[in-house]
C-alpha positions as CSV (number, residue, x, y, z in Angstrom):
1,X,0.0,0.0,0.0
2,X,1.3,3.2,-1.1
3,X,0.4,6.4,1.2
4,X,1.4,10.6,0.8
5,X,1.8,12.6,3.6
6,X,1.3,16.2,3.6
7,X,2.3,18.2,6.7
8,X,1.3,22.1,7.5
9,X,4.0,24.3,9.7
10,X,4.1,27.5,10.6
11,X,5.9,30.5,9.1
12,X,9.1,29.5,7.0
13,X,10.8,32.7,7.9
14,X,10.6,31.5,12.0
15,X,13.9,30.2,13.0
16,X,11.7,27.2,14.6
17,X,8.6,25.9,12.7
18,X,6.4,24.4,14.6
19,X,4.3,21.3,13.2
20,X,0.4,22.6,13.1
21,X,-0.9,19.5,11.0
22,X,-0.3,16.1,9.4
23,X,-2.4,14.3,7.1
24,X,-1.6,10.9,5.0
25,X,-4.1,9.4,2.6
26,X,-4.0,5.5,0.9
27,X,-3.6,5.5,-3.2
28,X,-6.4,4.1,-3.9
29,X,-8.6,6.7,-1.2
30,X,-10.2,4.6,0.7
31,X,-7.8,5.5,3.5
32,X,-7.5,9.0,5.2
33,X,-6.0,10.5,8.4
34,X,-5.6,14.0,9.5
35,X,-4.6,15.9,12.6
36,X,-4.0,19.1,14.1
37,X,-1.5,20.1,16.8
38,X,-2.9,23.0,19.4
39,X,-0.8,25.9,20.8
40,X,0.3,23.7,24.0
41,X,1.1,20.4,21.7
42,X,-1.7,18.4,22.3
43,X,-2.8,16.2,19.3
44,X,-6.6,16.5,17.8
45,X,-7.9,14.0,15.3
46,X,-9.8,15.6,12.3
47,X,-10.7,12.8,10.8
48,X,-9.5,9.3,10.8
49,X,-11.6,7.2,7.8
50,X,-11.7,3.7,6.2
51,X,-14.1,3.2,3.1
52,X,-15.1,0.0,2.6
């Protein structure tokens, strides 16, 4: 199974970027997963999904 990931930082010009999301999705689409990083590092799932 072949997956991308795509991630989301802030500002390129900050001497230290900080990771604000990740997201990977399956070749074929029938699987996705995506999730956001808050101010204080805590993780919240988006959306998690298997099609079927």
């Amino acid at each position: 199974m072949l997956l991308f990931l795509d991630t989301e930082y802030t500002g390129l010009r900050q001497h230290t970027p900080k990771l604000i999301s990740l997201g990977m999705v399956s070749e074929d689409g029938q699987r996705e997963f995506y999730v956001e990083l808050s101010e204080r590092g805590t993780l919240t799932t988006v959306r998690a999904s298997q099609s079927e």
